[in-house]
N, C-alpha and C positions, 0 to 999 in steps of 0.2 A: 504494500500500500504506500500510494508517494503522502510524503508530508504535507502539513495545509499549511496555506499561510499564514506567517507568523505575524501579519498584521492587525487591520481593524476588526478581520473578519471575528474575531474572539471579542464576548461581549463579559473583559474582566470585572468581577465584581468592583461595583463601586468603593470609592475610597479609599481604598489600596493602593496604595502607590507601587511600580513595578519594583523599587530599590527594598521595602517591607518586604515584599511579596518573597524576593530573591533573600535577602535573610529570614525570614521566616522559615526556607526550605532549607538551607544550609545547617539551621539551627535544630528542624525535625529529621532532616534525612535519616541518623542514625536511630532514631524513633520508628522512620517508616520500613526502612529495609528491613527489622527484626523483629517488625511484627508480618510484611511481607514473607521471608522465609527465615524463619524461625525455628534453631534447628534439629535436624531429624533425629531419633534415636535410629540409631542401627539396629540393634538386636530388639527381637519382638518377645518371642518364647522358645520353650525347648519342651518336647513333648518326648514320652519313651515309649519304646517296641522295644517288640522282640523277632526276630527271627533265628528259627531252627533251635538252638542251646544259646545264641548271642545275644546280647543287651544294644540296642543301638539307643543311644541319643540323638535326636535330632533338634539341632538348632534352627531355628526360622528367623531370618532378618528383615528389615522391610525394605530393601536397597539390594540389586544386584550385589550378588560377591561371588567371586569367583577363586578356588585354591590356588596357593604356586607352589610352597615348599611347607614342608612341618619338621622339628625336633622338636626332642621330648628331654628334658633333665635328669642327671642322675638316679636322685631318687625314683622317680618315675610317676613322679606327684602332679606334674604337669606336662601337658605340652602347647608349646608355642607357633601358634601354625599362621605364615604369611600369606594373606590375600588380598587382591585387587577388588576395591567397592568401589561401585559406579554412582554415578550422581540417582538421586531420589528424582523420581516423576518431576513434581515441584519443587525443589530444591533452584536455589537462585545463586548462583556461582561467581556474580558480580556487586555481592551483597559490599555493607562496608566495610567486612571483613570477612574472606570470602571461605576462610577455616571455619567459619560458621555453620556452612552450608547439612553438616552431620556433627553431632557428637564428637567431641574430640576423643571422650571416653563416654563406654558405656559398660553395664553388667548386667547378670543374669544371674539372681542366684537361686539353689537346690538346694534341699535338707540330702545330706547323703547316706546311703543304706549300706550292707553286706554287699546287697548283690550290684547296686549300683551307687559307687562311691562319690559321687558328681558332688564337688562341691561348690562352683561357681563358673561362669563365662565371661573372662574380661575382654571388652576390645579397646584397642590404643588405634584411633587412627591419624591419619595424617593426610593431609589435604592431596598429595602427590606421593610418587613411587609405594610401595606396598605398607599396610597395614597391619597389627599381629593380633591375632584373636589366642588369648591365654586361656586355657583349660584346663581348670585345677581340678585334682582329686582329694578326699580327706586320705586316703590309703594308696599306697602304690596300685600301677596298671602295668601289669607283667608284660601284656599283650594288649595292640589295639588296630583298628585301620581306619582309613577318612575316605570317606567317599563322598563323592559330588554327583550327582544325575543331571537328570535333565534342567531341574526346577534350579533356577539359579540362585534362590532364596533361601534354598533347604541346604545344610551343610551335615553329614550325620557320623558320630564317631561311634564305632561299632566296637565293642568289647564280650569277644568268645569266651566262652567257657574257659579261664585257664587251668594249666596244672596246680600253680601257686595259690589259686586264692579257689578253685572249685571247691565244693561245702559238699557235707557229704549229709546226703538228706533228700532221698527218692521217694517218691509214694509209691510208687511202684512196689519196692519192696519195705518189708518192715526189722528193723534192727532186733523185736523178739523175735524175730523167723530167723535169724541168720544167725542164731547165735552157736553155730557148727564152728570150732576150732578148727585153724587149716593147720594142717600136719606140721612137724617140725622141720620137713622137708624146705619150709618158706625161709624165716631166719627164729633165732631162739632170742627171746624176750629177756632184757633184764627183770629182778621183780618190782622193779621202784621207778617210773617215768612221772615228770609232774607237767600237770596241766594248768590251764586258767578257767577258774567257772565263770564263766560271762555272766551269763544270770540263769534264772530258775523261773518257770510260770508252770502255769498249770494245763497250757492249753499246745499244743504243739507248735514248733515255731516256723512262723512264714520269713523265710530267708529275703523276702523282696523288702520287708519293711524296717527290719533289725537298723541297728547303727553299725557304720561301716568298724570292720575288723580288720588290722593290717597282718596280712599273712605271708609267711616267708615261701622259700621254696622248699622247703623240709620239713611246714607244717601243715596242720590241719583244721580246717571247722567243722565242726562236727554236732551231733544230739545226740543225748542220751537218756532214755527213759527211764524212768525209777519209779517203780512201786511201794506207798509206803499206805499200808494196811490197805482202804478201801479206794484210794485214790491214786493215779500216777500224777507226778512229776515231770516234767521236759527242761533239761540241762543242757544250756549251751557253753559248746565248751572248745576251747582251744590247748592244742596240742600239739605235738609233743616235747618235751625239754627232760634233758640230762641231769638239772641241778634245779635245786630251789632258786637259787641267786641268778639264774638265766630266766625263770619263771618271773622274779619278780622285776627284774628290770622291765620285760616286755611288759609289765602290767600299769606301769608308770606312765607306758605311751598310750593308753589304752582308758584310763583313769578318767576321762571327760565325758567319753561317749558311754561306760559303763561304770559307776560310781561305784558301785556293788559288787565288781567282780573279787576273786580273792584264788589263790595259788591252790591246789590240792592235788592227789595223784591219782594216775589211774592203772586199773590191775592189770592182768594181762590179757583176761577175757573181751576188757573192755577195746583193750585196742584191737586184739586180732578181730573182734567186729569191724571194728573201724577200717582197717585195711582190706578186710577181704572185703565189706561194702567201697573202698573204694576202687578196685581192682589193682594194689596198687604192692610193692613189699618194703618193708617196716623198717625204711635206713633211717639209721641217725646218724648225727655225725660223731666222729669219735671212735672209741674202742666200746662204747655201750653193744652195739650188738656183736656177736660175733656168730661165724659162719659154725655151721654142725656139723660135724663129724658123722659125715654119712659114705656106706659101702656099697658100692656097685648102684650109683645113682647116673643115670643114662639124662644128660644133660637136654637129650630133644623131648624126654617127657615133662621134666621138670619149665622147659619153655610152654610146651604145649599146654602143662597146667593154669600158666597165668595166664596166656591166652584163652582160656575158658574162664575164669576170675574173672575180666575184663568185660571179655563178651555178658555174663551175665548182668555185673556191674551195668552196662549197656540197655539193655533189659532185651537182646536180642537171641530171645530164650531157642527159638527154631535152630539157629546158627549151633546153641551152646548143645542142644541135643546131639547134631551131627558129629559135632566134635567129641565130646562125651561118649559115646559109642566107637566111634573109632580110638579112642585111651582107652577102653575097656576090652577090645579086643586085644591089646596088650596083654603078655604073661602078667599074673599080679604083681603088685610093684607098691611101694611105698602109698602111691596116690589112688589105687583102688577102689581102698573104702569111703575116701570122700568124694569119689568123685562117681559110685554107684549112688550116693546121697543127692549130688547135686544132679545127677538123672531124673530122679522123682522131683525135686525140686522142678527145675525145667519145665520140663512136662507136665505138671502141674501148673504153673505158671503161663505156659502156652496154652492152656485151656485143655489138655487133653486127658482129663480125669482117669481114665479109664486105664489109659498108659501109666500115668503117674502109681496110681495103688499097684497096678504090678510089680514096678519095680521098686516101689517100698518091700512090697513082699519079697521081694529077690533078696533085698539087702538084709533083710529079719532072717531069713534064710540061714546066710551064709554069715552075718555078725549077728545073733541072737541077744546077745549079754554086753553088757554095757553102757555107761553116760548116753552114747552117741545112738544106741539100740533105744530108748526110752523116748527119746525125740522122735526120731523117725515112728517109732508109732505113736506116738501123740499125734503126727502128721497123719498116718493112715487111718488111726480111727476116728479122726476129726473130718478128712473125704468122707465115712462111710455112716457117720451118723447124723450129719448135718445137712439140710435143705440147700441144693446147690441155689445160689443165686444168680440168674442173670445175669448178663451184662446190660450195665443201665448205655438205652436208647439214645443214640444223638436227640434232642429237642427237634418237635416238627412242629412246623407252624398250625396253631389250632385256625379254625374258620369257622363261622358261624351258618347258618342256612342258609345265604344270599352269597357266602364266600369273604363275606369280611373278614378280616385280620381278628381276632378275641385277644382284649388287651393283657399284657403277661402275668398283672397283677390277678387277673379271674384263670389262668392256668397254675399259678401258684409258684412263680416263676420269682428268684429273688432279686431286684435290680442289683447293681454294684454301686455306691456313690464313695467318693472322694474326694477329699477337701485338702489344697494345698496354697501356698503360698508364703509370703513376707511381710514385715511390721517394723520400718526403723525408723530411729530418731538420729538427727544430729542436730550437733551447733556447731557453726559457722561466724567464725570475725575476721573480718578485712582491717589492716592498718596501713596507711602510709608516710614515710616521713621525708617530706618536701618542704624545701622553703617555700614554695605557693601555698601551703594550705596551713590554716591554720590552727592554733592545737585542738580546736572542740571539733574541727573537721578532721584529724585527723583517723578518727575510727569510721570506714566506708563502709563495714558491712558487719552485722549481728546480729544471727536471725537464727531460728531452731526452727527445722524441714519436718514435720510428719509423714512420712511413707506409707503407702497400704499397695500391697499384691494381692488380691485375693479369686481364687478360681475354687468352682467348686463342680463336678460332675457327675453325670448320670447316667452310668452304662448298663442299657441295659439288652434283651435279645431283640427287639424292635426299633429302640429307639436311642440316640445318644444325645443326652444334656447336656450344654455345661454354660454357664453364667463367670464373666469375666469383668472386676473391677480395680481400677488401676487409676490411682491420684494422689494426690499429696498437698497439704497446708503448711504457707511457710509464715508464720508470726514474730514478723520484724520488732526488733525490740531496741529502733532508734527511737528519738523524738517525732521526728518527722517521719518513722516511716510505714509503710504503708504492707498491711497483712496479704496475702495469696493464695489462690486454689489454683490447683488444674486436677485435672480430670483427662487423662489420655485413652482408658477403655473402661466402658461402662454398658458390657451388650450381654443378648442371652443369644444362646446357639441352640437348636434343635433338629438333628439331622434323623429321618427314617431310613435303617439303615437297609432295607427291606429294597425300596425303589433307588436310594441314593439321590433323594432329595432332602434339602436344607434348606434352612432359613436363620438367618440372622439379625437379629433388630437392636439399634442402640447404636453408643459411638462406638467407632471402631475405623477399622484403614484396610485397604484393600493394596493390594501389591501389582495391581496391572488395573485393567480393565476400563482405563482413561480418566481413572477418578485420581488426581493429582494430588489430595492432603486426604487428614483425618474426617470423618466428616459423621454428622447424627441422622440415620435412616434404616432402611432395610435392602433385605442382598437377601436374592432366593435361588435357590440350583438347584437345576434338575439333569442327571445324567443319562442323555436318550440311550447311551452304549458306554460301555466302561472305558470308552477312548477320548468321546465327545461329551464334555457338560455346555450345557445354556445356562448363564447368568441373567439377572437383571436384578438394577440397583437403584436406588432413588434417594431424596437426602437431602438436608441442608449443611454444606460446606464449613468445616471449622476450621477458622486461618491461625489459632496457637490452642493447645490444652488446655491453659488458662480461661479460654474463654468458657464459664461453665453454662452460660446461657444460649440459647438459641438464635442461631443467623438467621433469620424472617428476611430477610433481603435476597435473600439467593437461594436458589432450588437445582435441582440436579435430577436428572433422570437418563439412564443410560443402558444397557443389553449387551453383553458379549459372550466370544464361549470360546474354550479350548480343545483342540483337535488332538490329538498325542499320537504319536507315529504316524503324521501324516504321510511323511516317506521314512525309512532306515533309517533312523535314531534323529529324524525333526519332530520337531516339534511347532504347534500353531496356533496363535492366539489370536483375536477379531474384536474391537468393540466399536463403538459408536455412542457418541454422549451427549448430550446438549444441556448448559449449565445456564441460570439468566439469572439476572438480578434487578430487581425495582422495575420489571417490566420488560427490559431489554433485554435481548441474546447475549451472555458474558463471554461464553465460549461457547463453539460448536464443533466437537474433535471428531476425528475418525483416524483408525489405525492396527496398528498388531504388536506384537513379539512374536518372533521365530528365535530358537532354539537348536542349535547340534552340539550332540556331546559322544563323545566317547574314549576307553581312557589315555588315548593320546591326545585328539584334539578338541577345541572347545570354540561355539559360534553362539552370541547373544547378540541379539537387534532390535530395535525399538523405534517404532516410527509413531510421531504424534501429530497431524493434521489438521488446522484451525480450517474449516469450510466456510465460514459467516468471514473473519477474518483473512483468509484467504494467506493466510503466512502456515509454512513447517513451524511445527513447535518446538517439537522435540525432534533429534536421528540418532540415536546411539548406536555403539556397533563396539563389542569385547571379543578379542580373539586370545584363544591359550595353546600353546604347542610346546608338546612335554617330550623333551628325546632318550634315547635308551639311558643315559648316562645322570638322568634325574635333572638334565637342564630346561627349566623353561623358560620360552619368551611368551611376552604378551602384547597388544597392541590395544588401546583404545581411542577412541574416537567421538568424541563429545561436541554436538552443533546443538544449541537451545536459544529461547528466548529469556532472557532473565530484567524482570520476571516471566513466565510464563505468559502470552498475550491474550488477555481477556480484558472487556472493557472493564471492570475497577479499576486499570492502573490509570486511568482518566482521573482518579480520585492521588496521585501521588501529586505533593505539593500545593494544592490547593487549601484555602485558608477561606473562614468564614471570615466577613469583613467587617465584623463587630466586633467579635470575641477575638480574632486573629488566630483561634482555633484550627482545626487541621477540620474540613469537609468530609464526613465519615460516609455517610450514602450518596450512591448515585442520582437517589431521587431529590436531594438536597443540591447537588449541582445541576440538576435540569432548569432551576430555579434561573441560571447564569448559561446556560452553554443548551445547543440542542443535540439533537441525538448524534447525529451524523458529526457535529463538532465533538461529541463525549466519544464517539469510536475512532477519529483522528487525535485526538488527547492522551485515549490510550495507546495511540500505535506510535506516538512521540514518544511516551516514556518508557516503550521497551526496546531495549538493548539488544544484540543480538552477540551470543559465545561462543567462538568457535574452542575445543579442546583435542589435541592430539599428544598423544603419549606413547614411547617405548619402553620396554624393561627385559630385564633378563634377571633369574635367579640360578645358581648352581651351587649343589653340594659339593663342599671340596671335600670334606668327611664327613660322617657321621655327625660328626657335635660341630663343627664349622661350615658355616653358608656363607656366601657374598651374594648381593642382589646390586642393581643397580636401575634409575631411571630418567628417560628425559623426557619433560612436556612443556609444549607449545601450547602460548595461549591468547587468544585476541579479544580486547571486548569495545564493540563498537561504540563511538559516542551516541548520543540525544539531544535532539535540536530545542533552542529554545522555544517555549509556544504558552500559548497561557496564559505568562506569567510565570510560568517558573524558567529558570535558567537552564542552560542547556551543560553535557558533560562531554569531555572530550572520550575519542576512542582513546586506548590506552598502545595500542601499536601490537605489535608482537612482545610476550614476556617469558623466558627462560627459567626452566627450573632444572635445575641435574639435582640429584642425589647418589647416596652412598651408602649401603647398609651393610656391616660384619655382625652376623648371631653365629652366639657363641656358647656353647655349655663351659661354665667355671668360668668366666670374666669374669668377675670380681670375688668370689665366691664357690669352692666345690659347691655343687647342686644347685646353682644357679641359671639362668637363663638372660644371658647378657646379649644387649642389643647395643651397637657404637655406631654413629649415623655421622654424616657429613653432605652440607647442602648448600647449595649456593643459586640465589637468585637474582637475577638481572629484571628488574622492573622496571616501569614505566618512570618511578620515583625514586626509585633507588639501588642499590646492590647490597644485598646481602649474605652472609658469610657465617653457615651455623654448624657448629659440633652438640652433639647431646652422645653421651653414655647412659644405661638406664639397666637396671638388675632385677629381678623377681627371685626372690630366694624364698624356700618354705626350709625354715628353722629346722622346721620338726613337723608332726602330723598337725599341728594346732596352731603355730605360730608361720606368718609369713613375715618379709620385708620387700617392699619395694622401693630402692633410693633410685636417686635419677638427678642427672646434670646437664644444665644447657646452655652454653656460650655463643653469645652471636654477635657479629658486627655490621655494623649497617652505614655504607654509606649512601647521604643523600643529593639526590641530584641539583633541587634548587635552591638551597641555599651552602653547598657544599660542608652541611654538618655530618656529624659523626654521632653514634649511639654506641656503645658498649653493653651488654646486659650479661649475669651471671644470674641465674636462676638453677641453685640447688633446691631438692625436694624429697621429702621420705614419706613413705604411706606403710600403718604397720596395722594386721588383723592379726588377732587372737582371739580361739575358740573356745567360751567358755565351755559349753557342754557340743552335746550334738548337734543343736539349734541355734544357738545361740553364738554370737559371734559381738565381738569389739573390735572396733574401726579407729585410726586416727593418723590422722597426717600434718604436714606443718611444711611449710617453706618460705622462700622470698625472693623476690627478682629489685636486683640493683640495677641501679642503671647510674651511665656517665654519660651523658650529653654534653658534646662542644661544637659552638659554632663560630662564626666570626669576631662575635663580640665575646660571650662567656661561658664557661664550664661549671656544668649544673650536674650534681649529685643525689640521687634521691631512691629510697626504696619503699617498699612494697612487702607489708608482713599479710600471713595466713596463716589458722590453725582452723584444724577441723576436727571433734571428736563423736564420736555416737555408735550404737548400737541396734544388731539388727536379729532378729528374729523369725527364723523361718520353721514354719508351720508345715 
């Protein structure tokens, strides 16, 4: 669209003189560009699955991200994984400062269990070259993998079953069933091992909800039932240790998440349970065990033994029959009798009763007398006098006379709910100490934040609920200043999961689908094929989370849908939207996302299409190419309008000319301007950015990366019109950067990042180094210090900036939940220019607590 004349044809409000008008803007600009775009959180949630025996976490962002490289620390408490985030929908990249445009930091935190130890998600980002998404655990992660799919919002770290930390606790089988001693032939038991009692309940323990246990690779978690007169016991219990004084030190690390635990020992019964449930044999380290003195032992039976231990362990009972018969055709041998036992076992256990009692009776036969004789027919005359039960039915869908669904609660069916989330406080004081300010100005900031996360769910066989609320109150406690809400999600979800339709209602953000910010309405999907869903979305527009009341000025209603494998591994997105405000068309977009992934290469695109306006809004374009040797390059390519063009920006700079107030509706400037002049107003004060970037990462080891990036960046000027003034383009601006991660920079068990960057700007050149460490102490205590040196020279009046900015952030975990936060630092600064050198810094403490549920 060409520009309008900057002449009479504009009917400025009276009074105003254009020199007001031009300060007035200068004086709000940094008022209007941050509530314009106001910045994004990156991370949204993390939700858990499983597949097969594995634990995936998946992290959800609301910003493109795409992986490059990951290490993990020492301990193996964390890992540090660098990725590439793309600009947000709406995100405004020519703000007044344009680091603004995402979170510089964000988190995500998790109560952490046994089976999954998650204890938080940090991200660090940075405006240019790669990003580091930290991923803490309370317990080491023996084993883990990162995958990225298609969705370029979903990041999921997958944790298998390991050797080290696998719990030994099947339903499948039961620890009074297995309580057969395996022969001496396995290893010979000292009489004295000690354990740690975790705790003791009454009811059997769900290994998903426990507090995380850190387990070595020599021990074990385990349960043990105890009978004490009319009621059992369930004992969790960690094992095994050589000495009291090895027990107790591990119980020292172990002391927050389980207050209660306490050292004790266990027999020999109890472990050979233990090992033979875990198909596993009984090393310690040390001289404790020692090998048995056995005669004419044929070393392929004694494999072939544990190989049926295993398999059964497994519960791949069929497998363990075949084997089992073919050892039994063996002359008799040491492992004979147990392993005519674990026949009937088997066999019974594959359902094949019939088999099973025979060869119980085979084995009363031939060992008649005996501990091991007295079991085995407990076992047999327990098949022959008890009522075989069934195997309970998969659930079928009930239906009433017409064929309706019969709701689960009239089949008797038990829903699942869940309730999770966070609750913290902090305080926050800004100081500064400048000869301009003076001393009752000296404290900028003191104010205590309220947090609330709170999600709560409804799983059940027809239907999944879940209700999501996420805001925070911040109660300033200057003289002057002024208390806060916001409210970032506040919706309910209800998917049936029957047809694979949903609904959504509340605020909430969508990740595609043309809708640019957070926004208050409803979002319904229906999936015609498990390839293809249809969307459609309606709402009133929210321009900051703060704002907790309702946009009446502007409406939104819009349809799209995604295609999935349109071809070998693309992917297809479609929407169309139309947004208006106080009458007029604000926006009217049309566009997509296309998608290739696969695990070498990677394609994200994004086209956004103003039809009313007749301008591209958006074109993104992320490419990843990963070579055999772990090197990747990336490329992106960023064209937007900043802001985004829709007629509100007609509203940027304009002033009521009484109050000298900022003009907040469009229906208030129709009062001054007509329509056609308010859609030339807003295509004056959008800018147009173009963004190109390269990068490369490479493993040089294992614990050592280098990465590197350059981007190019243009932002057009804006002509004067209105009354307000006009801004120059800024030219072409240069960034290169430098990153070395490093396991043990500062610190064994640390996770050190040393960066180096230099920027050629419009206004100045700049010259920055930062170091920065993430160390976890221990299971409960982290540190994170950090240093960043920059120097700045400037082009128009040939001054100089110096600044030193040290910084520490230190969490400590009171219990399992519970967690203490506090940080502190300050940036100096020396400023010289022609005339004088000015010194002045800049204090911060932060402390508080956080509480997750």
């Amino acid at each position: 669209m060409d520009s309008i004349d900057h002449g009479s044809s504009y009917r400025t409000p009276p009074a105003v003189s254009s020199r007001r008008v031009a300060l007035g803007f200068l004086f709000l600009l940094p008022l209007i560009s941050g509530s314009v775009s106001a910045a994004t959180r990156v991370l949204d949630h993390i939700e858990l699955s499983t597949e097969d025996k594995a634990q995936v976490v998946s992290i959800y962002f609301n910003v493109p991200v795409r992986y490059v490289s990951h290490i993990v620390n020492d301990t193996k408490t964390e890992i540090g994984i660098q990725v590439k985030v793309g600009q947000s929908a709406g995100a405004d990249p020519a703000g007044a400062d344009a680091d603004n445009d995402l979170m510089s930091e964000d988190q995500l935190t998790w109560s952490p269990s046994a089976a999954i130890p998650l204890d938080k998600v940090v991200y660090q980002g940075n405006r240019v070259g790669t990003s580091s998404l930290l991923v803490s655990f309370a317990t080491p992660v023996n084993a883990f993998q990162i995958r990225q799919g298609r969705n370029v919002y979903v990041m999921d770290i997958i944790l298998p079953e390991q050797a080290g930390t696998q719990v030994v606790s099947r339903p499948e089988l039961d620890l009074a069933e297995l309580e057969m001693r395996a022969p001496l032939s396995v290893k010979s038991l000292p009489l004295v091992i000690y354990v740690i009692n975790l705790s003791t309940q009454s009811e059997p323990v769900d290994f998903d909800k426990i507090p995380p246990v850190p387990v070595s690779e020599n021990q074990v978690l385990y349960t043990n039932k105890v009978q004490l007169e009319e009621s059992a016991s369930y004992r969790l219990r960690l094992g095994f240790f050589r000495t009291r004084q090895e027990a107790n030190q591990q119980l020292k690390t172990i002391k927050h998440f389980y207050p209660d635990a306490w050292v004790d020992t266990a027999d020999v019964e109890e472990r050979r349970r233990v090992f033979f449930e875990r198909g596993m044999d009984p090393k310690l380290e040390g001289e404790q065990m020692e090998e048995p003195q056995l005669a004419n032992v044929d070393p392929r039976l004694t494999d072939m033994m544990g190989l049926i231990r295993r398999t059964i362990t497994a519960g791949e009972y069929a497998k363990a029959v075949r084997l089992l018969e073919a050892l039994l055709e063996e002359p008799d041998n040491i492992y004979t009798q147990e392993a005519l036992e674990l026949l009937g076992l088997s066999r019974e256990r594959n359902g094949q009763i019939a088999h099973a009692k025979a060869e119980y009776r085979r084995y009363l036969d031939k060992y008649p007398e005996g501990e091991d004789a007295a079991r085995v027919w407990q076992r047999l005359l327990g098949l022959e006098t008890a009522p075989q039960k069934p195997k309970e039915p998969l659930r079928e869908k009930k239906t009433g006379p017409s064929g309706e669904l019969i709701a689960e609660e009239e089949q008797g069916y038990q829903a699942e709910w869940e309730t999770y989330g966070s609750i913290s406080q902090s305080y926050r004081r800004d100081e500064i100490d400048s000869p301009f300010v003076e001393d009752e100005d000296q404290v900028s900031r003191s104010e205590i934040e309220t947090f609330i996360d709170f999600n709560t769910r409804r799983k059940g066989e027809t239907y999944d609920v879940r209700m999501k609320i996420t805001g925070s109150y911040i109660l300033d406690l200057l003289e002057d200043g002024e208390n806060d809400t916001a409210m970032s999600d506040a919706y309910l979800d209800a998917e049936h999961r029957v047809t694979g339709t949903s609904m959504r209602f509340g605020r909430q953000r969508l990740r595609s689908s043309g809708i640019l910010n957070r926004f208050d309405g409803l979002v319904v999907n229906y999936g015609l094929t498990p390839d293809v869903n249809l969307r459609f979305s309606a709402g009133l527009p929210v321009e900051r989370s703060r704002d907790t009341y309702l946009h009446e000025h502007k409406q939104f209603a819009g349809i799209s849908g995604d295609i999935l494998s349109i071809m070998d591994r693309w992917d297809l997105s479609l929407f169309l939207v139309e947004q208006r405000v106080d009458g007029l068309v604000d926006r009217r977009g049309i566009g997509g996302e296309v998608r290739y992934y696969d695990p070498v290469k990677s394609l994200f695109s994004m086209v956004d299409y103003d039809m009313f306006h007749k301008e591209l809004s958006i074109f993104m374009l992320q490419t990843n190419w990963r070579f055999e040797n772990d090197t990747n390059v990336y490329m992106n390519l960023d064209y937007r309008n900043s802001p985004i063009l829709s007629t509100s920006n007609a509203l940027i700079g304009q002033l009521d000319p009484d109050t000298l107030l900022p003009i907040t509706t469009v229906e208030d400037l129709q009062d001054y301007y007509s329509d056609d002049e308010i859609y030339d107003l807003a295509a004056d004060r959008t800018a147009r950015v173009k963004t190109l970037s390269f990068g490369v990462s490479h493993p040089y080891t294992p614990t050592l990366q280098f990465s590197g990036d350059l981007t190019f960046t243009q932002t057009d000027g804006t002509p004067e019109s209105g009354g307000v003034p006009e801004t120059e383009a800024t030219g072409t601006e240069t960034f290169y950067t430098f990153q070395v991660i490093k396991n043990d920079l500062l610190k064994q068990g640390d996770i050190g990042v040393f960066s180096l960057r230099y920027s050629n700007t419009s206004t100045s050149d700049t010259y920055r180094m930062g170091i920065s460490s993430r160390y976890p102490v221990n299971s409960v205590w982290r540190i994170n210090p950090r240093l960043d040196v920059s120097y700045r020279e400037n082009d128009d009046n040939e001054g100089t900036r110096l600044s030193i900015e040290p910084y520490l952030r230190m969490e400590y975990r009171l219990r399992k939940s519970f967690t203490l936060e506090m940080e502190g630092g300050l940036n100096w600064y020396e400023e010289e220019d022609s005339v004088d050198v000015t010194n002045y810094t800049d204090y911060y403490f932060y402390a508080g607590y956080r509480w997750d549920f």
